[in-house]
Structure formats: C-alpha cells, structure tokens
C-alpha positions in Angstrom: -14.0 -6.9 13.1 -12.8 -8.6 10.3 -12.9 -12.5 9.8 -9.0 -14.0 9.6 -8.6 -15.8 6.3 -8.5 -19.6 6.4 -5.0 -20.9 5.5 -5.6 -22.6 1.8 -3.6 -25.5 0.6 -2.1 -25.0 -3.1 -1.1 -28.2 -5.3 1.8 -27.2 -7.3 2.2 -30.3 -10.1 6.0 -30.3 -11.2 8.6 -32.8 -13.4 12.2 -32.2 -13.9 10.8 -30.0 -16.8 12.0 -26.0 -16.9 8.8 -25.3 -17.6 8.1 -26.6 -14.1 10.5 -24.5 -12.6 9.3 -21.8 -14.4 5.9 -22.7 -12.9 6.8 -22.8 -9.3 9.2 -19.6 -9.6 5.7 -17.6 -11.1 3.4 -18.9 -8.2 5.8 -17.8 -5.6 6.2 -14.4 -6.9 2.6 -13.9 -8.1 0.2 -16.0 -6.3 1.9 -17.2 -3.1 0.8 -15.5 0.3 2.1 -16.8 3.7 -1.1 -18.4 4.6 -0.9 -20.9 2.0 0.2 -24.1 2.6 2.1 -25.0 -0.4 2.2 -29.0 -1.4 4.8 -29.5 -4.7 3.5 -32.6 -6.2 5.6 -34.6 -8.4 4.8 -38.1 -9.9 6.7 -40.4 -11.6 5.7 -43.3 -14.0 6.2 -46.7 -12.5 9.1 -48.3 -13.6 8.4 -51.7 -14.6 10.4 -54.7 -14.1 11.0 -56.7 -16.9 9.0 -59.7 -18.4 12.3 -61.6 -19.0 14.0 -62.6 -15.1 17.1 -62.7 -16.7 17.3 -59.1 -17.8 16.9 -57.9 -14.2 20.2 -59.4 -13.4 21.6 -57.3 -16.1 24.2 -54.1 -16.1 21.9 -52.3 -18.1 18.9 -53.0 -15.5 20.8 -51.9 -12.9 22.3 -48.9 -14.3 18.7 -47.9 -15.6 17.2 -48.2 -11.7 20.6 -46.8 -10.1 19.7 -43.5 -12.9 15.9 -43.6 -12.5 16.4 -43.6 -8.3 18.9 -40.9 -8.2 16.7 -38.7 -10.5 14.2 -38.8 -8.2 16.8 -37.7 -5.0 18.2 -34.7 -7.3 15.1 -33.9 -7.9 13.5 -34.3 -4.4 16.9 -31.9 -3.0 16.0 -29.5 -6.2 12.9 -28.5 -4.5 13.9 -28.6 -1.0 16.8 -26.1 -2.1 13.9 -23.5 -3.9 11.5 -24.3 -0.5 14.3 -22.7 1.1 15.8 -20.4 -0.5 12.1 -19.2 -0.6 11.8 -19.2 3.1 14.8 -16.5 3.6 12.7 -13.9 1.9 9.2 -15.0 3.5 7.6 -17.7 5.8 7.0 -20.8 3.3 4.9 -23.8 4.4 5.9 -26.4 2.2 6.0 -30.2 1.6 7.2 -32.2 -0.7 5.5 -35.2 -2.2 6.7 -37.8 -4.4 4.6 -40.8 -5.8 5.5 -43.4 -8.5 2.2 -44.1 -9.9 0.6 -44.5 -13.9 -1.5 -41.9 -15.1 0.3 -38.8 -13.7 -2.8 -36.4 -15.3 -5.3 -38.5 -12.8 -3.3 -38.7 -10.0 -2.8 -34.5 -10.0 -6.8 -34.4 -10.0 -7.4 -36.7 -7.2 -4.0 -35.8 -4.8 -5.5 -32.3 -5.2 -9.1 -33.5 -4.3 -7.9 -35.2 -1.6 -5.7 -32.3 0.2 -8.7 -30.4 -0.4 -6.2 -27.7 -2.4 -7.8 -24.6 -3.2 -6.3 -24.9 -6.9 -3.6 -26.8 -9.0 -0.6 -25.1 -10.6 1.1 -26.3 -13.6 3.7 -25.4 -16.2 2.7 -25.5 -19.5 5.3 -27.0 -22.2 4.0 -24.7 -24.8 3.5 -27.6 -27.7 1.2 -26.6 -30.7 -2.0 -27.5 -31.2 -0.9 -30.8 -33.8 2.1 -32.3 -31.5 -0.5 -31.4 -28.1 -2.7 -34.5 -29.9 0.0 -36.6 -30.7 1.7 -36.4 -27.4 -0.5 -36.5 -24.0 -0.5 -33.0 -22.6 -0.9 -33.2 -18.9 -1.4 -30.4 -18.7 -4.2 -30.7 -20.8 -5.8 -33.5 -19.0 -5.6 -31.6 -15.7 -7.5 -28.9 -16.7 -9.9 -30.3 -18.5 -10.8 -32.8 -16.3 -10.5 -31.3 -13.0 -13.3 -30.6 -10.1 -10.8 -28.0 -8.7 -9.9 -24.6 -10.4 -6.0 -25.1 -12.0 -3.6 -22.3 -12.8 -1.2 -23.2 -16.2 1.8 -21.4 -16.5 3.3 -20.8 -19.8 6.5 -21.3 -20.9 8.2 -19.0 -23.4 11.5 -20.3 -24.4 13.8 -17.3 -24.5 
C-alpha cells in the first residue's frame, strides 16, 4: 500500500513584472500538481507619507496614492483572473496575498518560512552581472539567502 503524498504549500513571489507572469505561467505548466497548495506572494514597498503636512493635501499626493492603490487592485484581479482561468483546466488551490512592507527580498524568505512552503518561485529579470550590483536583484537576495529551496525562472525577452 502506498503512503498518499502530503499536500505541499508553494510560495510563488510576483510584481507587476512580465517576468513574473512568465514565472507563474512556467510553474503551472511545469511544476504545479493538484496537491499543492499554491500561495502567490506579492509585496509592495511602503509608501511613505511625506515629511512636509502640507504636501499631503496636495493634487499630486493624492493622484500618486489614488495610482499606487489601484495598482495594487489591477493587480490583485490580474491574478485572481490566471487562478482561474487555471482552475478550468485543473483543480487549483490558491490564495492570494498582498503585503506593503520594506525589504521585499526578506519578507519572501520569512512569509515562505512561515507557511512552511516547500519552495519559493521567482522570475528572474535577466539583468547582467554589472547592472545585477548596481540594482538590488531580488531575486538574488532570495536565493542566496534563503533556508528554503527557491525555483528562478528566466526571462528571455523575445
């Protein structure tokens, strides 16, 4: 008699990046089996209020938090649309998590650490090794730093 596999929970770290997408469409047709519980992780940088109180009751304030709000709701209804359009072809159990927190790199490690995922999957941007130093790779980070095995996913612009 064989033992029945333990459902595993996989992170799946995304932005509003294609290379995200990209990411998330090579898990599902690669990795993805219908006992995994599938969490897709996305977190933004806080955005600060201004030092000046003045500036807050500005158009341009308000404009910038109307844009930086509704990006997030595209992007939470992006998803949701992939979960299911995923779901019509095969049972998907799937959440969504959003978080607005500094240190996006750090917060992947320990929101996976703390789900207990059985690994991370990321899309990688594909920078070179010179503009990789210049600009923090998440990336990166993520898998250098990590307790948990992570899976990056290239991306080859076409």
């Amino acid at each position: 008699m064989m033992a029945e596999s333990k459902k595993k929970t996989v992170v799946i770290a995304v932005d509003n990046g294609k290379h995200s997408e990209h990411a998330f469409d090579w898990y599902m047709e690669n990795l993805h089996s219908e006992k995994d519980h599938v969490i897709v992780f996305h977190c933004e940088d806080i955005l600060y209020k201004p030092a000046d109180p003045y500036t807050e009751q500005t158009l341009d304030w308000k404009h910038k938090e109307e844009k930086y709000h509704r990006n997030e709701e595209k992007f939470i209804s992006y998803y949701y649309e992939k979960c299911k359009a995923v779901c019509c072809k095969s049972p998907l159990d799937a959440t969504i998590h959003v978080e607005h927190k500094n240190h996006v790199a750090q917060r992947i490690r320990q929101f996976a650490l703390d789900k207990k995922a059985a690994y991370v999957v990321i899309g990688s941007r594909g920078l070179g090794r010179i503009l990789r130093s210049l600009v923090s790779a998440v990336s990166d980070d993520v898998v250098h730093y990590s307790k948990i095995p992570v899976v990056v996913v290239p991306f080859h612009q076409e």
